[in-house]
DOROFI-420388 format. One record per residue (C-alpha): residue number from 0; residue in three letters; y, z, x. Coordinates in pm, 1 decimal, padded with zeros to 6 digits. Each point is the difference from the previous one (the first is absolute). Layout:
{NUM, "ALA", {Y, Z, X}}
...
# end
This chain:
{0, "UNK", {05705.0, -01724.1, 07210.9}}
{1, "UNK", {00211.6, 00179.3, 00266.5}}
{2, "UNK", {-00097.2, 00397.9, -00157.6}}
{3, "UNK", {-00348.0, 00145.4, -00032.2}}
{4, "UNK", {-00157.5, 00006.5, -00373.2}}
{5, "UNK", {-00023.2, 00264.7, -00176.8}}
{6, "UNK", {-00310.4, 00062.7, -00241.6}}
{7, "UNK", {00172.0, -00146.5, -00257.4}}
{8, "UNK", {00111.3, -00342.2, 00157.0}}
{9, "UNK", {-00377.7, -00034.1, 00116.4}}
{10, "UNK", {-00111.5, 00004.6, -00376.9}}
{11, "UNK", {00244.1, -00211.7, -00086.3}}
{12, "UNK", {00076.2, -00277.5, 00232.1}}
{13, "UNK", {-00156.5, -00159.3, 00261.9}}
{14, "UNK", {00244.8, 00081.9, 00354.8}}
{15, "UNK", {00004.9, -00139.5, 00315.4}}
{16, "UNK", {-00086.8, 00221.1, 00293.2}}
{17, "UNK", {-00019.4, 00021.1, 00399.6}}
{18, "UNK", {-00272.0, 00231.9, 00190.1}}
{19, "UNK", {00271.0, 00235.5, 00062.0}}
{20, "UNK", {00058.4, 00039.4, -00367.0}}
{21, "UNK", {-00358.1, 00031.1, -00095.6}}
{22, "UNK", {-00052.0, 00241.8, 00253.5}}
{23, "UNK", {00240.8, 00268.5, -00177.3}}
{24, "UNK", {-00148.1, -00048.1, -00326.7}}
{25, "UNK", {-00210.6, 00246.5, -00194.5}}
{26, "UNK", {-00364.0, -00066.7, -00037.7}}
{27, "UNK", {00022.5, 00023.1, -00350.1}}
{28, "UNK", {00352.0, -00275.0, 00023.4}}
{29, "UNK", {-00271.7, -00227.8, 00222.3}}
{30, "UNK", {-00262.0, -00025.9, -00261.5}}
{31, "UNK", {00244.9, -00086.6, -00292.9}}
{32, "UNK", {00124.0, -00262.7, 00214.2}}
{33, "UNK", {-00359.8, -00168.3, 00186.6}}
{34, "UNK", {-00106.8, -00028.0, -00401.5}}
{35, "UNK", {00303.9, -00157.8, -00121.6}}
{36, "UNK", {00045.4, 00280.9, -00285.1}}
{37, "UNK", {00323.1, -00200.3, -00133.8}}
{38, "UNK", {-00273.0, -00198.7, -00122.1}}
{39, "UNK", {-00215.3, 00269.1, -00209.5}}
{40, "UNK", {00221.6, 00008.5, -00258.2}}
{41, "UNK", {-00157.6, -00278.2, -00194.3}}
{42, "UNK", {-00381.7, 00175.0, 00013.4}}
{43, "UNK", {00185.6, 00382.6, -00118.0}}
{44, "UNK", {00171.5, -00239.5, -00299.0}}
{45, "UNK", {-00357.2, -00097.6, -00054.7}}
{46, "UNK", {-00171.5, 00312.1, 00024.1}}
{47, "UNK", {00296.9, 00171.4, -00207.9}}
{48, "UNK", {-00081.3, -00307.5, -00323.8}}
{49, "UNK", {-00381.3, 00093.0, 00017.3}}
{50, "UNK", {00084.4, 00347.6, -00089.5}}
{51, "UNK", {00326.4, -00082.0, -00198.2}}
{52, "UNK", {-00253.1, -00166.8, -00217.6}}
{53, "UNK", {-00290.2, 00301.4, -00025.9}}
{54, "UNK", {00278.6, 00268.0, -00069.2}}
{55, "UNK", {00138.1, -00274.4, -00289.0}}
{56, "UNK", {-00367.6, -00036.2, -00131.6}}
{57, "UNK", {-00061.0, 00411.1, 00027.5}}
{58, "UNK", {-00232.9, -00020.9, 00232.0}}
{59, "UNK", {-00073.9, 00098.0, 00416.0}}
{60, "UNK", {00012.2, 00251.5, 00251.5}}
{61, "UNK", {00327.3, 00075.5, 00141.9}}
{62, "UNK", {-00165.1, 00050.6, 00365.5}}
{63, "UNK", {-00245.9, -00241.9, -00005.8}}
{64, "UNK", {00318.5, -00259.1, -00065.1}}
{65, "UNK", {00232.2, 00138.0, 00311.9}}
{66, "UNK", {-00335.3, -00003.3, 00191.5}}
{67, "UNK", {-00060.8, -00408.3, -00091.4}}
{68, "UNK", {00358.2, -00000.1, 00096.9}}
{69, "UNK", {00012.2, 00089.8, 00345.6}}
{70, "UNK", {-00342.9, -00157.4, 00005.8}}
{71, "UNK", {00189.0, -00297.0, -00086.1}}
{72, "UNK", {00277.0, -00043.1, 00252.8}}
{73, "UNK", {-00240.8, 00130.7, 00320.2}}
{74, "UNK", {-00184.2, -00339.0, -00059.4}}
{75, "UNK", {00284.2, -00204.2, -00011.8}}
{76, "UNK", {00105.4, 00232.2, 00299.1}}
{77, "UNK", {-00302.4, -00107.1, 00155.0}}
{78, "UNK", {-00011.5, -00345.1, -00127.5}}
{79, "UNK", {00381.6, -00059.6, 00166.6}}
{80, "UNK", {-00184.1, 00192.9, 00338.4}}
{81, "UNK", {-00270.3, -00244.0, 00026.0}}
{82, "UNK", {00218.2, -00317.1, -00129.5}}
{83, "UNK", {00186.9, 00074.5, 00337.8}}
{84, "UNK", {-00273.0, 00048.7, 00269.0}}
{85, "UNK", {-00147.2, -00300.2, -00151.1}}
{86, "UNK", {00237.3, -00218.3, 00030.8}}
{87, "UNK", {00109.4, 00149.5, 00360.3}}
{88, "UNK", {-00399.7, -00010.9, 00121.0}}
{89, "UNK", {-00024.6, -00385.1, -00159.8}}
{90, "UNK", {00354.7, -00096.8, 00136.1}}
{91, "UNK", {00156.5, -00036.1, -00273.6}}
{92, "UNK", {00270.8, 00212.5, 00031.6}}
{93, "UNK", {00047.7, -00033.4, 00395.6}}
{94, "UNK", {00356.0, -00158.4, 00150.5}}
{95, "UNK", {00297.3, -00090.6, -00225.7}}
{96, "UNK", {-00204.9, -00007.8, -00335.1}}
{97, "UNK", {00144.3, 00098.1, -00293.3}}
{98, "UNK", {-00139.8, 00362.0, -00056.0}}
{99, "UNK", {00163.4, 00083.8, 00285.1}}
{100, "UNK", {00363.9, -00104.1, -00116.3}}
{101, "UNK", {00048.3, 00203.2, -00278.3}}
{102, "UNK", {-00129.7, 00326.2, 00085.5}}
{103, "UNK", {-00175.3, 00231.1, 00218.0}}
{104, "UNK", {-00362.5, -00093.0, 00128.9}}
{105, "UNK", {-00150.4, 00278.8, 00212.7}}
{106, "UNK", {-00262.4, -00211.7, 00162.7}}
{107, "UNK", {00174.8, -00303.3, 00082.1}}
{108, "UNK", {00338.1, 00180.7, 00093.2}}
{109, "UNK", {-00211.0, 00243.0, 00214.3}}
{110, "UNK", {00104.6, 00293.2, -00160.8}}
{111, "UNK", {-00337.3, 00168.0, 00006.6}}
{112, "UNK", {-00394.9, -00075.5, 00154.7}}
{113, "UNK", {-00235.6, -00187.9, -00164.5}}
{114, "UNK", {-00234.5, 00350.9, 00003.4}}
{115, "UNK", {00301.2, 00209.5, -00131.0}}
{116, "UNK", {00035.8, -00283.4, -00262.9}}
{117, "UNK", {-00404.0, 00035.5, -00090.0}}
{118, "UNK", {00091.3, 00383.7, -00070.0}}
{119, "UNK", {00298.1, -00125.8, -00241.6}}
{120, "UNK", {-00301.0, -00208.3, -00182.3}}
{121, "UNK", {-00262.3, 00283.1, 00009.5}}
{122, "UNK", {00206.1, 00260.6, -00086.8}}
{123, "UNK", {00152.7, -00180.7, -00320.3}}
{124, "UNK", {-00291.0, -00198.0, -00082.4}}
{125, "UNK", {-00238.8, 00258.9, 00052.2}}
{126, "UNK", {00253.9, 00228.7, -00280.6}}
{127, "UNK", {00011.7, -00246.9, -00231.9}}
{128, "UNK", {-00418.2, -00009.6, 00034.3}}
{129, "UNK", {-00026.3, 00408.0, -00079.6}}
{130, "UNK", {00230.1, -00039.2, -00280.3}}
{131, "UNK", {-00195.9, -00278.8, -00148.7}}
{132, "UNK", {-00340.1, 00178.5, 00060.3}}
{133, "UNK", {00144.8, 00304.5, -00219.9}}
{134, "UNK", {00121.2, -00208.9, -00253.6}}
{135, "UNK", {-00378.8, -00183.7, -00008.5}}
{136, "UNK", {-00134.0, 00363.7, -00001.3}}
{137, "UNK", {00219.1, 00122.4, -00322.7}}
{138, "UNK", {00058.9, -00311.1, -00225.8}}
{139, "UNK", {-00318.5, -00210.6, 00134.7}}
{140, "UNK", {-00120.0, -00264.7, -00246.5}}
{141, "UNK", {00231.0, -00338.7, 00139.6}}
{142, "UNK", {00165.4, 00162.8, 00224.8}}
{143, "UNK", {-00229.6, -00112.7, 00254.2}}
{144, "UNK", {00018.4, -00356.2, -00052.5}}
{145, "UNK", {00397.2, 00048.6, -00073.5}}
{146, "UNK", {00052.8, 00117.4, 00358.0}}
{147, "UNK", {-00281.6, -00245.2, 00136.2}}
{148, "UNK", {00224.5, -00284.6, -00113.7}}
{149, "UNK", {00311.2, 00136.0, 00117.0}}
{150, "UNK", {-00201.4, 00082.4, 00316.0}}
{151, "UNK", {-00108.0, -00365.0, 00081.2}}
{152, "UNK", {00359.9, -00137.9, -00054.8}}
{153, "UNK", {00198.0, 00289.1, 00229.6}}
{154, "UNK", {-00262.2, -00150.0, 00281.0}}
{155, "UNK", {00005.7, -00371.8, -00061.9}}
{156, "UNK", {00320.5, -00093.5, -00131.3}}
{157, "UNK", {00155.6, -00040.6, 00324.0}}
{158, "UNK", {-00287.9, -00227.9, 00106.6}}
{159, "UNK", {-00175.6, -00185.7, -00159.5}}
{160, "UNK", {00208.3, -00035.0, -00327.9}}
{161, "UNK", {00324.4, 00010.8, 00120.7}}
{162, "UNK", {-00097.2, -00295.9, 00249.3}}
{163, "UNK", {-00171.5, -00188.1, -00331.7}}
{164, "UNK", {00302.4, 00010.0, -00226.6}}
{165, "UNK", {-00177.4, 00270.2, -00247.7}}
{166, "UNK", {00211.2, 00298.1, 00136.7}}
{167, "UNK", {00239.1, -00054.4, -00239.9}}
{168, "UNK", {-00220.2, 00029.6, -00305.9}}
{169, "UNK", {-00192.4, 00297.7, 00203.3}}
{170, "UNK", {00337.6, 00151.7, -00029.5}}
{171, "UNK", {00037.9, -00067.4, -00407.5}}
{172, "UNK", {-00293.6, 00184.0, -00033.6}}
{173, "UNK", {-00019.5, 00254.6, 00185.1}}
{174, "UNK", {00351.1, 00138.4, -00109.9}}
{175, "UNK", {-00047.3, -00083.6, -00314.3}}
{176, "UNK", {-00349.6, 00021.7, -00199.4}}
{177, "UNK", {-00131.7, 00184.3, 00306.4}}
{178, "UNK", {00246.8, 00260.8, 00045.5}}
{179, "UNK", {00167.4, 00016.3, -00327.7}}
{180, "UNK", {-00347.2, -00023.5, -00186.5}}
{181, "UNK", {-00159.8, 00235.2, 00244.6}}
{182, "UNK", {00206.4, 00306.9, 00002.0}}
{183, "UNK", {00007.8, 00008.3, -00372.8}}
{184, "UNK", {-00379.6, -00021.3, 00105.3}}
{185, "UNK", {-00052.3, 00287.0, 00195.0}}
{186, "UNK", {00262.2, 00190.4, -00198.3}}
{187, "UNK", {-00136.3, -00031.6, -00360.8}}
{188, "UNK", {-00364.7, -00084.8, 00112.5}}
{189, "UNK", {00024.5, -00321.8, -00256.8}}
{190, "UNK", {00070.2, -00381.1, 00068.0}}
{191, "UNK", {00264.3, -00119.0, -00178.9}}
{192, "UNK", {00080.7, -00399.1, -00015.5}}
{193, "UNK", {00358.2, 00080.6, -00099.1}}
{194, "UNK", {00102.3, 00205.8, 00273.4}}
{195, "UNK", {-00160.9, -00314.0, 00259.5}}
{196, "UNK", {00162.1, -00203.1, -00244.8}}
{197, "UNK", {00352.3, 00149.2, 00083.7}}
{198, "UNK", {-00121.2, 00044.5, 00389.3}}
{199, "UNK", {-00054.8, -00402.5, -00005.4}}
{200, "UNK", {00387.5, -00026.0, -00123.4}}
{201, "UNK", {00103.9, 00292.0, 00251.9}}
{202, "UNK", {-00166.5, -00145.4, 00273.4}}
{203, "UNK", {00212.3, -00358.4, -00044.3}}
{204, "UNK", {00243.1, 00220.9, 00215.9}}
{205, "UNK", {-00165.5, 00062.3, 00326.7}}
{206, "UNK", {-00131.5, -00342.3, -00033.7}}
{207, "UNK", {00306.3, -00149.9, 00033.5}}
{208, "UNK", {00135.6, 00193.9, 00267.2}}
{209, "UNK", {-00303.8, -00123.1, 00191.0}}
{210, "UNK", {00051.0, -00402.4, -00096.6}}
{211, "UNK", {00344.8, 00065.9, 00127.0}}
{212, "UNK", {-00087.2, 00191.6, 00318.1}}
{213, "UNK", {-00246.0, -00315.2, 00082.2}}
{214, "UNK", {00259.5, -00253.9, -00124.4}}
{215, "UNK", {00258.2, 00153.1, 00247.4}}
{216, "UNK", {-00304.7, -00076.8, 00264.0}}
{217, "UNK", {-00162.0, -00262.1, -00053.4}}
{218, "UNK", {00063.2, -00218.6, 00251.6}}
{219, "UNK", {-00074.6, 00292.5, 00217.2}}
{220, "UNK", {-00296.2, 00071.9, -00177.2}}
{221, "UNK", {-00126.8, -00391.8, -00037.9}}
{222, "UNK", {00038.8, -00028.0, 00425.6}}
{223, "UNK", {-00221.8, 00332.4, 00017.0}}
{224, "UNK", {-00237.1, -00146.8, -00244.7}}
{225, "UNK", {00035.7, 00264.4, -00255.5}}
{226, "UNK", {-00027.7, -00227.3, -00319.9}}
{227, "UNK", {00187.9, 00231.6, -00255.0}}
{228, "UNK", {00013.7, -00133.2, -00348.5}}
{229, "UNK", {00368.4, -00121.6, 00089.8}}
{230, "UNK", {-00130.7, -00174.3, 00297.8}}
{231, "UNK", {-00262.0, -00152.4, -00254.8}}
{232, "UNK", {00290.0, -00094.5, -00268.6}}
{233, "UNK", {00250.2, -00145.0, 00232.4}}
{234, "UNK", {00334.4, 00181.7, 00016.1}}
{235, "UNK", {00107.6, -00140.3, -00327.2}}
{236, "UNK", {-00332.8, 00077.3, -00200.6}}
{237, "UNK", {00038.4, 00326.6, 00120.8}}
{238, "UNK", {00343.0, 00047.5, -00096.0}}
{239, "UNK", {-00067.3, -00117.4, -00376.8}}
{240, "UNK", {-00259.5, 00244.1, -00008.7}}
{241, "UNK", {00156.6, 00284.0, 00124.3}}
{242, "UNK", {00262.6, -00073.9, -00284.4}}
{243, "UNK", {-00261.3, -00046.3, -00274.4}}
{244, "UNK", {-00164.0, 00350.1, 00102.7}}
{245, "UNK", {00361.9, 00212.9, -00017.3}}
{246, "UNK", {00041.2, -00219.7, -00350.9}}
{247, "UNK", {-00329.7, 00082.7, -00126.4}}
{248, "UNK", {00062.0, 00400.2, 00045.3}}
{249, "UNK", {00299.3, -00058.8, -00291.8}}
{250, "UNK", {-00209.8, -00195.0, -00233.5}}
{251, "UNK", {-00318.6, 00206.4, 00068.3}}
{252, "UNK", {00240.8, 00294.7, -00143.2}}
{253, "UNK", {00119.9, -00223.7, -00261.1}}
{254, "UNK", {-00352.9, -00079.1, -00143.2}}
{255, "UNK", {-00086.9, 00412.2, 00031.2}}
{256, "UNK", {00322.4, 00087.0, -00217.7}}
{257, "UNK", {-00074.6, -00272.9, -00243.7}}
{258, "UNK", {-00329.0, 00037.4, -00086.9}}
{259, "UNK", {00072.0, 00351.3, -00034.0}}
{260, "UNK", {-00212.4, 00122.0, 00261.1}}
{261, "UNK", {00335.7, 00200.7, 00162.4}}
{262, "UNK", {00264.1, 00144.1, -00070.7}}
{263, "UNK", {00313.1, -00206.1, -00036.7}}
{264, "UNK", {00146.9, 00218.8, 00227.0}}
{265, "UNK", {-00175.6, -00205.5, 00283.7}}
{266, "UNK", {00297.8, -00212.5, -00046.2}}
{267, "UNK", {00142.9, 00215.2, 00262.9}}
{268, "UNK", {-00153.1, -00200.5, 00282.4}}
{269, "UNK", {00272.6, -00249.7, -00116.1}}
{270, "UNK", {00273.1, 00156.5, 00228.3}}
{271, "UNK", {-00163.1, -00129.0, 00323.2}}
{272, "UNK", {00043.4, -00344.0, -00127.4}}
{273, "UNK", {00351.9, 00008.3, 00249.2}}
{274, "UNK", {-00255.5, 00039.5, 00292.8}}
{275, "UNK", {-00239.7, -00247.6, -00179.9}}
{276, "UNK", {00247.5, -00244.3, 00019.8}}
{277, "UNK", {00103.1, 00004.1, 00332.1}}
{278, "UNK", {-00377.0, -00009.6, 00070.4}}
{279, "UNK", {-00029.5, -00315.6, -00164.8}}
{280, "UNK", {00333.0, -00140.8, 00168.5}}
{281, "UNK", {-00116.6, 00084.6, 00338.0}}
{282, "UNK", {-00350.7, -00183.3, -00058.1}}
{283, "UNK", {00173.6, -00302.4, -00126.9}}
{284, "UNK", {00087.7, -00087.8, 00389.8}}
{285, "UNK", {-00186.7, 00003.8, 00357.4}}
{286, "UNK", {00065.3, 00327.0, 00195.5}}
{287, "UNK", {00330.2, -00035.5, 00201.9}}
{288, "UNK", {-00081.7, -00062.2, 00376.6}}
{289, "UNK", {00256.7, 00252.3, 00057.5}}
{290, "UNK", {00127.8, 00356.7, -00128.7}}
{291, "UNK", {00259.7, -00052.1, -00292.9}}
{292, "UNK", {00326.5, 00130.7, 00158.5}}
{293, "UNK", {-00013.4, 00278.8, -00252.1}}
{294, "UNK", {-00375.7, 00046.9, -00049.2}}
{295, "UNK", {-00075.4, 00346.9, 00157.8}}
{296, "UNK", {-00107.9, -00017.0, 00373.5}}
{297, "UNK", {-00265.8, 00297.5, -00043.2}}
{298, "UNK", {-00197.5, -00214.3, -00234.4}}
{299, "UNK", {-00006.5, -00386.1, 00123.4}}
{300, "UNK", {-00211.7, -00181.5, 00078.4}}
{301, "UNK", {-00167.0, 00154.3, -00369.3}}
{302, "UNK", {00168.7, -00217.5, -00252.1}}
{303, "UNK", {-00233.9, -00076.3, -00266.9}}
{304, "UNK", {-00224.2, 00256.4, 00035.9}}
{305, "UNK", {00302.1, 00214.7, -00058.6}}
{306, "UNK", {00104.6, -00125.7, -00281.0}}
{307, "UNK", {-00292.6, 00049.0, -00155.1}}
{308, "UNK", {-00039.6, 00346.5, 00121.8}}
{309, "UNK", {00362.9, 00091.5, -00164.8}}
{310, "UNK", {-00145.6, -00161.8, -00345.5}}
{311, "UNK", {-00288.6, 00186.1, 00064.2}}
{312, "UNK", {00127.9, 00335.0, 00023.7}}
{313, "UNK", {00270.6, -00012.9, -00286.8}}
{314, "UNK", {-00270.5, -00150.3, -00222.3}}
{315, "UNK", {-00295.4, 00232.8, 00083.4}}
{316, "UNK", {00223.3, 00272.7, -00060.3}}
{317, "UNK", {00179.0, -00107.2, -00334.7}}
{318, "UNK", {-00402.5, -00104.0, -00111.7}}
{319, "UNK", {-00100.9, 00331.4, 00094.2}}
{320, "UNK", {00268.5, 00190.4, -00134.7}}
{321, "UNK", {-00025.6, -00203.2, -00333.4}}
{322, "UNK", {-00361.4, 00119.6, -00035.7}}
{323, "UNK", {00147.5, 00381.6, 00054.1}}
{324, "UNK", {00220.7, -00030.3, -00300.6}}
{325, "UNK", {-00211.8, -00195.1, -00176.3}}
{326, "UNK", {-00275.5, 00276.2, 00015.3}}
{327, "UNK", {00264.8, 00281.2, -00038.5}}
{328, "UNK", {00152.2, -00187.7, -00337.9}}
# end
């Protein structure tokens, strides 16, 4: 990327820059970028079901939601934060590995200190702390032991789960029964089994943007002895499973509209099928070992991992849209 980002391209892709760039950036431009916030969009889809789901039941607290919200996405701020200085302190992410290739890395591409980095963790981690101590303060009951849990994975999913192959089910569910299940939580001050219920389904999503983020690395990953749940399956395995998670989002809405649990308007999600497909067809081979001559330059060497992230976002936002109208009709 030859021009400097502006706010907006730092939420919503991941650029490559030199010191001289970085160096003419805002502070605020800086942040958004060292947390990967093109990324974030998957916990505000989760946040935003949790209370799509108390303000369909009539129930919750308007600020107590956006609260859980921000809450939210200053873990996974944090989470990304510590996933890097991790792998940077463990090696994992030193030389020509593939972190590096696709994106900025302000560690390992020298673009700040190590001490101005622990001020990038303090300062988010220790926001998303004081927002979570309110929220324990005004809702209390299981909020507690909802943040406790969400607490433990932001810290150890990098190591030891990811290295363990369970980071991909961490990932299920924390975006889904965690999340999901947890802001209708702390926004209604009630449990409810269907709203983790739908979180399980939502969270199919993020978890398949992570089995193809470790697919596209895995040999990578299997030389650094991070055993991923790819690494685990084999590159095959892995791709049949990726395809039977993006498959079982459609029937999981299937079985909700035909037992009459939702509105038939969930059909909706049926318009991403077009990027479902070309999911699939991409999974049904090995990754290239080089860039497609019209595959876009910015985002190799991502190729199923981005995939699944362009299923993810046209279904998350048909699936979340289909729950608006269905509330609304």
């Amino acid at each position: 990327m030859n021009e400097t980002p502006t706010w907006w391209q730092a939420l919503t892709t991941v650029p490559r820059l030199n010191p001289g760039q970085w160096q003419t950036l805002a502070l605020p431009v800086r942040w958004l970028l060292a947390v990967r916030s093109s990324v974030l969009f998957m916990t505000l889809m989760s946040a935003a079901l949790g209370g799509l789901l108390a303000w369909r039941d009539g129930q919750g607290d308007l600020a107590l939601w956006l609260l859980c919200m921000l809450g939210l996405m200053l873990a996974h701020a944090t989470n990304n934060l510590l996933n890097d200085l991790t792998d940077s302190a463990r090696g994992v992410d030193s030389g020509n590995y593939y972190r590096n290739q696709y994106g900025i890395h302000v560690l390992e591409d020298g673009l700040m200190s190590r001490n101005q980095f622990y001020g990038y963790v303090a300062l988010t981690g220790g926001a998303a702390l004081l927002v979570g101590a309110y929220l324990i303060v005004a809702r209390g009951g299981l909020t507690l032991p909802l943040m406790a849990a969400g607490a433990f994975f932001v810290l150890f999913y990098t190591w030891p789960l990811k290295y363990i192959g369970l980071g991909e089910p961490a990932v299920l569910m924390v975006w889904g029964p965690l999340m999901v299940g947890g802001s209708y939580y702390v926004t209604t001050g009630e449990w409810s089994n269907a709203s983790a219920w739908l979180g399980l389904l939502y969270g199919i999503g993020p978890t398949t943007v992570l089995f193809g983020k470790h697919i596209d690395k895995m040999e990578m990953d299997r030389a650094k002895g991070v055993r991923t749940l790819p690494v685990l399956l084999g590159q095959r395995g892995a791709r049949r499973a990726t395809q039977l998670l993006l498959v079982s989002q459609y029937l999981g809405c299937a079985w909700l509209v035909a037992s009459g649990k939702e509105h038939w308007v969930l059909a909706i999600v049926l318009l991403s099928v077009p990027a479902l497909l070309r999911a699939l067809k991409a999974l049904q081979h090995s990754k290239p070992e080089e860039r497609p001559e019209h595959y876009p330059t910015q985002i190799w060497p991502l190729w199923f991992s981005a995939q699944a992230f362009g299923h993810t976002r046209q279904f998350t936002s048909l699936f979340i849209a289909a729950l608006l109208i269905a509330t609304w009709l």
